[in-house]
Jmol script that loads the backbone (N, CA, C; Angstrom):
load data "model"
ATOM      1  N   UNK A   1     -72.416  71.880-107.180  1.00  0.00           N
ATOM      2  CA  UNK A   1     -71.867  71.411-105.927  1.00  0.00           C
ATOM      3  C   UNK A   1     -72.340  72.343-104.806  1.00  0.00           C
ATOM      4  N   UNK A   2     -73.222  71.903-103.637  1.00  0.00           N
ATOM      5  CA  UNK A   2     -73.387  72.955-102.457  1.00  0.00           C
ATOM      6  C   UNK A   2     -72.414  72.538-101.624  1.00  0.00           C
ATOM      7  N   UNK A   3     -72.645  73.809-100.967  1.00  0.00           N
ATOM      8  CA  UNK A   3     -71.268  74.154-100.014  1.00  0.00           C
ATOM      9  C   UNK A   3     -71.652  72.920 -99.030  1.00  0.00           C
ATOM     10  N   UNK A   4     -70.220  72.951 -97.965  1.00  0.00           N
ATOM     11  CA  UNK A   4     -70.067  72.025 -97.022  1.00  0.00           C
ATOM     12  C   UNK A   4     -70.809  72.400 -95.363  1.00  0.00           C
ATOM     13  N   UNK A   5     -71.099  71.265 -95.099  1.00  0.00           N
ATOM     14  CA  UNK A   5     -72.161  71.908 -93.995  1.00  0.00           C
ATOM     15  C   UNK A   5     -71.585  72.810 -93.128  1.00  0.00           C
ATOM     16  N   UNK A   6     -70.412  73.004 -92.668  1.00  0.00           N
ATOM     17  CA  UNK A   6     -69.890  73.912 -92.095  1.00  0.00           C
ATOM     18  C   UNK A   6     -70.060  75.261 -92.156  1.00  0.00           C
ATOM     19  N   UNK A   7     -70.197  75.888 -93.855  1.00  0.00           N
ATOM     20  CA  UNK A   7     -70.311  76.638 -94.512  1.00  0.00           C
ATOM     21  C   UNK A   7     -72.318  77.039 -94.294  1.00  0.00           C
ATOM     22  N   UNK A   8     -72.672  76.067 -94.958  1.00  0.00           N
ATOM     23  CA  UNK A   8     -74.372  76.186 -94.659  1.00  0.00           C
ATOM     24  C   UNK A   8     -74.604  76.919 -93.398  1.00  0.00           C
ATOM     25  N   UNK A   9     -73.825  76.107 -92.142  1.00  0.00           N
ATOM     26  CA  UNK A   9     -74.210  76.193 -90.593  1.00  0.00           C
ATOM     27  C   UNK A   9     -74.054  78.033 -90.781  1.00  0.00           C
ATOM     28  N   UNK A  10     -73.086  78.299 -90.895  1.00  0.00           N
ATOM     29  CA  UNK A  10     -72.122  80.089 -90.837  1.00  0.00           C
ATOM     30  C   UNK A  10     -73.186  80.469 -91.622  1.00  0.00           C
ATOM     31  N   UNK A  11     -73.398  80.432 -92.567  1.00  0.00           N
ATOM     32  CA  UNK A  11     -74.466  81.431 -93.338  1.00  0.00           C
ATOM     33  C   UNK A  11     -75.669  81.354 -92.792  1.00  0.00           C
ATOM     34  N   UNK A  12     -76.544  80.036 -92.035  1.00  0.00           N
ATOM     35  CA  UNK A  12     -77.579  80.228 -91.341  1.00  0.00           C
ATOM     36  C   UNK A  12     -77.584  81.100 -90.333  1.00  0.00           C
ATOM     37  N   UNK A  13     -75.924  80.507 -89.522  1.00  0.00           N
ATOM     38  CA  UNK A  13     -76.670  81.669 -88.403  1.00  0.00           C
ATOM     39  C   UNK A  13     -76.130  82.917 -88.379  1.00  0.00           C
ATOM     40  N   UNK A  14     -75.437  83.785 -89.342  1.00  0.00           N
ATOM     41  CA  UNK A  14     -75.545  84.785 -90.014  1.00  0.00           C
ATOM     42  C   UNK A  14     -76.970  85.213 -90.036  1.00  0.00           C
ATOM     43  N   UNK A  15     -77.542  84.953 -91.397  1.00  0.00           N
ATOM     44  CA  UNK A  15     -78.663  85.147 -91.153  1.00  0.00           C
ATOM     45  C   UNK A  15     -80.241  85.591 -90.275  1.00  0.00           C
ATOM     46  N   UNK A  16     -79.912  84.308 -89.120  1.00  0.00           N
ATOM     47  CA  UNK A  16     -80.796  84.103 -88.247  1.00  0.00           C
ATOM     48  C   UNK A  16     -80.212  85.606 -87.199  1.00  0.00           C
ATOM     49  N   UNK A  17     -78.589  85.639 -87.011  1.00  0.00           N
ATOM     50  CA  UNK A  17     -78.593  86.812 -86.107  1.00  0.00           C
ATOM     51  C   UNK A  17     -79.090  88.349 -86.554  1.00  0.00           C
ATOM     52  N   UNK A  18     -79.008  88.480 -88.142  1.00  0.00           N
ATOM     53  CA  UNK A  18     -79.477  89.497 -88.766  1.00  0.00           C
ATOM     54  C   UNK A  18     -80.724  89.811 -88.657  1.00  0.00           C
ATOM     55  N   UNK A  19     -81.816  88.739 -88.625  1.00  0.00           N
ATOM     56  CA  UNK A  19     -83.136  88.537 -88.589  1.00  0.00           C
ATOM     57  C   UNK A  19     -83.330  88.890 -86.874  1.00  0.00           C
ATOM     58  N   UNK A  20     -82.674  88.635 -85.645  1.00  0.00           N
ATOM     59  CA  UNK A  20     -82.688  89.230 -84.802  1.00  0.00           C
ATOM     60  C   UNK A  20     -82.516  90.581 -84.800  1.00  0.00           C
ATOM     61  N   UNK A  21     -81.523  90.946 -85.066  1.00  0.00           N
ATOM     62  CA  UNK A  21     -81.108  92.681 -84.997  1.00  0.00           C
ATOM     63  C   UNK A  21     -82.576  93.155 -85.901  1.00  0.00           C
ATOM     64  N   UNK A  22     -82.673  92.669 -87.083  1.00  0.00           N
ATOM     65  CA  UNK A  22     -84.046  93.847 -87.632  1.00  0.00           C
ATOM     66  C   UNK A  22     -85.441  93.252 -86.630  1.00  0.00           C
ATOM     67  N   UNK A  23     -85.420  92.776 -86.038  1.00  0.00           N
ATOM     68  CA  UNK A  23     -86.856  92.390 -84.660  1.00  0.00           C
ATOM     69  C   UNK A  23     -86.449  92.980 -83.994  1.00  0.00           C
ATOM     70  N   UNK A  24     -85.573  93.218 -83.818  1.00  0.00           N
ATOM     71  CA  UNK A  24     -85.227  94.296 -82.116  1.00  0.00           C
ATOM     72  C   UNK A  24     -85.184  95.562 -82.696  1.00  0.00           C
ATOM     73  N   UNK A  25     -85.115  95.918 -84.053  1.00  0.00           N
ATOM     74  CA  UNK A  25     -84.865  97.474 -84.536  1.00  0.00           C
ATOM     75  C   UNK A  25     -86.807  97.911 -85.165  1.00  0.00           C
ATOM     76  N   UNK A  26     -87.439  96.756 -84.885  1.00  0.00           N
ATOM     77  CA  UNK A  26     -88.590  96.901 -85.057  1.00  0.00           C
ATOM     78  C   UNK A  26     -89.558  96.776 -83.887  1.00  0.00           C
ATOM     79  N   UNK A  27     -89.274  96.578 -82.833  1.00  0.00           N
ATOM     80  CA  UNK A  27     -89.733  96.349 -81.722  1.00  0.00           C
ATOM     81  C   UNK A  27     -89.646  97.579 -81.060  1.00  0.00           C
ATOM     82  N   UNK A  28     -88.280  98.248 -81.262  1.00  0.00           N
ATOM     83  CA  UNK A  28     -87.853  99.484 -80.426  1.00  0.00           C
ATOM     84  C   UNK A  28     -88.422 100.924 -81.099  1.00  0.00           C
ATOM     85  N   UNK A  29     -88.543 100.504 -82.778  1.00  0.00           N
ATOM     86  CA  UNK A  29     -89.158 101.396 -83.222  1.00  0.00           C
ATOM     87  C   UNK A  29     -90.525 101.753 -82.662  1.00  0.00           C
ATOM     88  N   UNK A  30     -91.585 100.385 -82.214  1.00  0.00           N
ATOM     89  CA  UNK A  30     -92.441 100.482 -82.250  1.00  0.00           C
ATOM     90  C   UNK A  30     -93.173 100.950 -80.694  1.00  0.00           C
ATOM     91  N   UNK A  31     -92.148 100.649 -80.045  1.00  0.00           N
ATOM     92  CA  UNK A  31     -91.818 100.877 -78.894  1.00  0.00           C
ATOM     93  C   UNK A  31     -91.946 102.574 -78.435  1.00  0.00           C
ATOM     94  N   UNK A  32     -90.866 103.143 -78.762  1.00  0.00           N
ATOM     95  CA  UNK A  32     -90.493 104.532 -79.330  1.00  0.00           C
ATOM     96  C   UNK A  32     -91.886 105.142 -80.140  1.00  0.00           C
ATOM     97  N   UNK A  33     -92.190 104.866 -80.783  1.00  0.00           N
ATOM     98  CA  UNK A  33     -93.145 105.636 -81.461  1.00  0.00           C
ATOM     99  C   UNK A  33     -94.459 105.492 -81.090  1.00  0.00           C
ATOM    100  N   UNK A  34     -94.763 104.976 -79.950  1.00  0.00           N
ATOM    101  CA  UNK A  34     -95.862 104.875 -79.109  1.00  0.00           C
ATOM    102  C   UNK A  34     -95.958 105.726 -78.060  1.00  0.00           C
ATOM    103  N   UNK A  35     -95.003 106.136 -78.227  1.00  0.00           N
ATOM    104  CA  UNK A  35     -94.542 107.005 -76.772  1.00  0.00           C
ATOM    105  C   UNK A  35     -94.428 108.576 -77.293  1.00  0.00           C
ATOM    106  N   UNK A  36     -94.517 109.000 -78.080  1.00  0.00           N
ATOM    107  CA  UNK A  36     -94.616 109.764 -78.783  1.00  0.00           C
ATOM    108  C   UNK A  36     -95.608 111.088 -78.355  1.00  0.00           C
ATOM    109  N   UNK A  37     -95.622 111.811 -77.944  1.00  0.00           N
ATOM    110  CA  UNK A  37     -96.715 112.976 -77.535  1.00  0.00           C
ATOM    111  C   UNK A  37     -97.221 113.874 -78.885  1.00  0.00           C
ATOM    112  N   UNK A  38     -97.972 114.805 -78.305  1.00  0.00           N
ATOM    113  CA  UNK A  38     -98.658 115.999 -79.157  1.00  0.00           C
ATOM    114  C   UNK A  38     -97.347 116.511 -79.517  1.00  0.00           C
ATOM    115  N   UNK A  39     -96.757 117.048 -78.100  1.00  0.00           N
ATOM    116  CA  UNK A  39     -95.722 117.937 -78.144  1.00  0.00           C
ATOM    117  C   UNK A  39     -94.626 117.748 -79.147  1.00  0.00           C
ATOM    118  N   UNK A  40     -94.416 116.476 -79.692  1.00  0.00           N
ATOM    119  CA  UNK A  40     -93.534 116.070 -79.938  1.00  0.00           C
ATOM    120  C   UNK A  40     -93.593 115.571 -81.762  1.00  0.00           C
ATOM    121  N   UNK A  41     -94.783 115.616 -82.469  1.00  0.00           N
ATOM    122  CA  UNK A  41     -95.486 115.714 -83.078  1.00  0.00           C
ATOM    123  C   UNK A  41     -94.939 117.065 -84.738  1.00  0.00           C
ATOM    124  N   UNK A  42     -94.450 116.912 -85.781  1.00  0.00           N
ATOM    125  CA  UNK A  42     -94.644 117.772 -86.526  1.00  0.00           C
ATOM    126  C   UNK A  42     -95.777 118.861 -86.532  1.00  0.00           C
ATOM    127  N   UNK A  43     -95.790 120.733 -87.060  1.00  0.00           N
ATOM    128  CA  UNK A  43     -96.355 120.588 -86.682  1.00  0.00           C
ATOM    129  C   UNK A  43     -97.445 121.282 -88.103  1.00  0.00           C
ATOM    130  N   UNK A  44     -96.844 119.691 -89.072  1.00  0.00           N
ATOM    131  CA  UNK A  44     -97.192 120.342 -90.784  1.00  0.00           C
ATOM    132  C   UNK A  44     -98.481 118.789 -90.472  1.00  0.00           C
ATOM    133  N   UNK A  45     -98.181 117.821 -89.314  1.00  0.00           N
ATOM    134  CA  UNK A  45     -98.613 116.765 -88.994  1.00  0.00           C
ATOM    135  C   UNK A  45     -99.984 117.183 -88.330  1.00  0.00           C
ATOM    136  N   UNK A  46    -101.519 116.636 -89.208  1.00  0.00           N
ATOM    137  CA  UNK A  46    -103.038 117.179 -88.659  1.00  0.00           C
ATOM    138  C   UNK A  46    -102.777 116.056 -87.234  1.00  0.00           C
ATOM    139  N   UNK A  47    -103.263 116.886 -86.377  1.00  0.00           N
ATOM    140  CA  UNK A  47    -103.462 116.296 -85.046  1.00  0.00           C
ATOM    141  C   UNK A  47    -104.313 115.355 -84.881  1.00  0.00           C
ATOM    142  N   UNK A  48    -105.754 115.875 -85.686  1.00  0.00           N
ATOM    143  CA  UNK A  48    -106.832 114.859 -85.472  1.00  0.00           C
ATOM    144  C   UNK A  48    -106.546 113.123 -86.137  1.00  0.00           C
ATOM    145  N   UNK A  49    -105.455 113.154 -86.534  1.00  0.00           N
ATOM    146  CA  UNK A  49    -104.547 111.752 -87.471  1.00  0.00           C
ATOM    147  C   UNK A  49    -105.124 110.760 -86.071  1.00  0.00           C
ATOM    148  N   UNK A  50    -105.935 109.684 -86.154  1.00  0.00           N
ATOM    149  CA  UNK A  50    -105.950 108.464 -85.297  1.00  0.00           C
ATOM    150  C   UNK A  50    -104.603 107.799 -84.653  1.00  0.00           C
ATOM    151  N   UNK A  51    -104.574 107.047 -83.719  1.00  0.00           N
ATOM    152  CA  UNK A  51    -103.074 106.389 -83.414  1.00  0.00           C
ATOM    153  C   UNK A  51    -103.636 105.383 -82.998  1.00  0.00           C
ATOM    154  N   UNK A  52    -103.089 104.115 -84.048  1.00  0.00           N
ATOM    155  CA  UNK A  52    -103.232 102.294 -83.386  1.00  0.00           C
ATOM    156  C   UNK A  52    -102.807 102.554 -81.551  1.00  0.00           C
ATOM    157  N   UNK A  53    -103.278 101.440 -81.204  1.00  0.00           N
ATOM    158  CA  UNK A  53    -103.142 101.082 -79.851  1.00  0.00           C
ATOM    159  C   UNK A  53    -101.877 100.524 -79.844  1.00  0.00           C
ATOM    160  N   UNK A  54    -100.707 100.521 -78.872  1.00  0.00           N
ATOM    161  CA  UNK A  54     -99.576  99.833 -78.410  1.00  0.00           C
ATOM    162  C   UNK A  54     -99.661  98.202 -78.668  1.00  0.00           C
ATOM    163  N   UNK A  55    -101.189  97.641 -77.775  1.00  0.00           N
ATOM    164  CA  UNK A  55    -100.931  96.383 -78.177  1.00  0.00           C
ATOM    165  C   UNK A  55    -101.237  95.770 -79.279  1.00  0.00           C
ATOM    166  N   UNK A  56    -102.420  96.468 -80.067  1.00  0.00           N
ATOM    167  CA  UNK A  56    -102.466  96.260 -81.256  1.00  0.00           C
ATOM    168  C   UNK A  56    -100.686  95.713 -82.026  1.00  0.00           C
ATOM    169  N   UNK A  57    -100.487  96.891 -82.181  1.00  0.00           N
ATOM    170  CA  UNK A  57     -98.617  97.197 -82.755  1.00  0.00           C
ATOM    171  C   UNK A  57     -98.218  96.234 -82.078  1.00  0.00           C
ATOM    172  N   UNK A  58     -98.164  95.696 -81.043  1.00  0.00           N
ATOM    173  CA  UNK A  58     -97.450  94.894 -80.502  1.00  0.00           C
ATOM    174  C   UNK A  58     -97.469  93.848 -80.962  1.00  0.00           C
ATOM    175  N   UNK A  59     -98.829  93.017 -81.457  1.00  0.00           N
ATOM    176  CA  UNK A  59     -99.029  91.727 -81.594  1.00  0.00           C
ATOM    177  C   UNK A  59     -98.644  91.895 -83.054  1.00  0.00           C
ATOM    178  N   UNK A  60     -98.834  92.577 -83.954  1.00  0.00           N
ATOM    179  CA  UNK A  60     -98.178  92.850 -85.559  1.00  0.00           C
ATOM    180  C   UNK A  60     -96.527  92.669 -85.652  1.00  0.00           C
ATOM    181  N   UNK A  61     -96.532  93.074 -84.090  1.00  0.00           N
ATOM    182  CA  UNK A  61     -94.645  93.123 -84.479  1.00  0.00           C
ATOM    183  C   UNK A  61     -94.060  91.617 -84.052  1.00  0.00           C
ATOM    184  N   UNK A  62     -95.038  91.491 -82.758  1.00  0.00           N
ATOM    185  CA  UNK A  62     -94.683  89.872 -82.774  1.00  0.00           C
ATOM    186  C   UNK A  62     -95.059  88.723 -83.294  1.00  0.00           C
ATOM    187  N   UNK A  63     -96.035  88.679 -84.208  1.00  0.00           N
ATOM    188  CA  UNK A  63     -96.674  87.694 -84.795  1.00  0.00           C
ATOM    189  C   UNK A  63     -95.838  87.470 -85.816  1.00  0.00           C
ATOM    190  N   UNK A  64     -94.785  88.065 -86.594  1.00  0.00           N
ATOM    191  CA  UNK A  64     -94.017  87.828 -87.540  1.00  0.00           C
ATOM    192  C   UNK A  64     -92.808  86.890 -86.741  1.00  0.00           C
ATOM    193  N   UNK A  65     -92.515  87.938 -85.680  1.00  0.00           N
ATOM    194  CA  UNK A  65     -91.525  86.828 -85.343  1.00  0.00           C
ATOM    195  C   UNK A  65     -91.549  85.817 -84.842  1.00  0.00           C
ATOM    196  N   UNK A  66     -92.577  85.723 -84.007  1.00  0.00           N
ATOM    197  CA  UNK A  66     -93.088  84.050 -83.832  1.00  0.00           C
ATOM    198  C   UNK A  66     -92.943  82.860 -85.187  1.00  0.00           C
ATOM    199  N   UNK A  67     -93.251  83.744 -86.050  1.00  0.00           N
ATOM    200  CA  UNK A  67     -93.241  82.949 -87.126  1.00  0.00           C
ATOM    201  C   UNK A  67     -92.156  82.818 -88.074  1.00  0.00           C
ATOM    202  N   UNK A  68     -91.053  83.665 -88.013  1.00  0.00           N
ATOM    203  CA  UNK A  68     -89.570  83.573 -88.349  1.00  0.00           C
ATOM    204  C   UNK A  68     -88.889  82.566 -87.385  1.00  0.00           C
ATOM    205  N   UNK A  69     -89.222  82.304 -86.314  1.00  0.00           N
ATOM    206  CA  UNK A  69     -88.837  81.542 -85.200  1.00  0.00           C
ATOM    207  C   UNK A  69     -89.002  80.328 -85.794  1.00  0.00           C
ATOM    208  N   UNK A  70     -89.988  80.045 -86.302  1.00  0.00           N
ATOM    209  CA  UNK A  70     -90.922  78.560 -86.831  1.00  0.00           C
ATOM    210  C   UNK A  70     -90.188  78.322 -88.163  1.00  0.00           C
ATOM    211  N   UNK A  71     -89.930  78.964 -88.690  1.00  0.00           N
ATOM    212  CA  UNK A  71     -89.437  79.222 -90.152  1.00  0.00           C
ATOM    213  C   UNK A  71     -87.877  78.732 -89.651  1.00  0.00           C
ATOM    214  N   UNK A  72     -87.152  79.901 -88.920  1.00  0.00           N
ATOM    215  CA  UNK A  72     -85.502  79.342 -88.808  1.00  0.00           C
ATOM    216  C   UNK A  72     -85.475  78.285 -88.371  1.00  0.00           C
ATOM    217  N   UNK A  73     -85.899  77.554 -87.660  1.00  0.00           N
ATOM    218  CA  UNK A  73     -86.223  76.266 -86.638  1.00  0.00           C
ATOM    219  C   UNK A  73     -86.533  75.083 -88.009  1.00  0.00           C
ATOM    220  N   UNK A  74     -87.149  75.086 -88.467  1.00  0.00           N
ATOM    221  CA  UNK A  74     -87.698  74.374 -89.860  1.00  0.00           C
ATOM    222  C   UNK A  74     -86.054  74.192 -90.356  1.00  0.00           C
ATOM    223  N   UNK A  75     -85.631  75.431 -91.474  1.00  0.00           N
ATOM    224  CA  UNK A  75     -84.970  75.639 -91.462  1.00  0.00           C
ATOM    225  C   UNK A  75     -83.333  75.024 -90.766  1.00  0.00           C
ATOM    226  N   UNK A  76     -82.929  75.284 -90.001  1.00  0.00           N
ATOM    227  CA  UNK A  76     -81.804  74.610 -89.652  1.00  0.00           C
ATOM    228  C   UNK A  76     -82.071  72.873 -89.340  1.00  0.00           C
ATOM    229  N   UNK A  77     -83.319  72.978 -88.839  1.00  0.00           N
ATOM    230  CA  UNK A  77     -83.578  71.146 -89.162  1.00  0.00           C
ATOM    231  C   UNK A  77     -83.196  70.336 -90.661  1.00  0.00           C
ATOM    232  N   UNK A  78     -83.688  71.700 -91.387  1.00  0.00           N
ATOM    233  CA  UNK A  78     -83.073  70.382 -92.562  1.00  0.00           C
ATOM    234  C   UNK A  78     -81.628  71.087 -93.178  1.00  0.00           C
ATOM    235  N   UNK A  79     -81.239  71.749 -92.595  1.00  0.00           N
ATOM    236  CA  UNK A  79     -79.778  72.019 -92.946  1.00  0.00           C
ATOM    237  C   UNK A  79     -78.577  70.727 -92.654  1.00  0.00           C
ATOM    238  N   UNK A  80     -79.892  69.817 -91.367  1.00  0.00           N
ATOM    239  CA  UNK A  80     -78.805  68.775 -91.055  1.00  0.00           C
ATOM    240  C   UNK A  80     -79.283  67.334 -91.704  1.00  0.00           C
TER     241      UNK A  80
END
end "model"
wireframe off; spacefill off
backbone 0.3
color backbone group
């Protein structure tokens, strides 16, 4: 027996708000750690270490969620 749609609805958007909070805790990370200096740097950490570009990181962090977007959207369509 599956649950009653009421029930479905609450656990989706459970879900879907959880899936927000870890995009925004990955966004800010990525955010934050771009910003990052020498100074600021371990200093057991080799300097000469390369660093991705911001927008690089950027489009990695948003290309997932674009596509969780597409996914929850799918998703609650056939919940109904």
């Amino acid at each position: 027996m599956s649950p009653s749609l009421p029930v479905r609805e609450a656990i989706f958007w459970i879900a879907a708000l959880l899936c927000v909070v870890a995009e925004i805790a990955i966004l800010r990370s990525m955010l934050r750690g771009s910003r990052v200096t020498s100074a600021d740097r371990s200093p057991f950490v080799d300097a000469d270490v390369p660093r991705s570009r911001p927008g690089v990181e950027l489009v990695w962090a948003v290309v997932p969620a674009v596509a969780l977007i597409f996914v929850l959207t799918l998703t609650h369509g056939a919940l109904r």
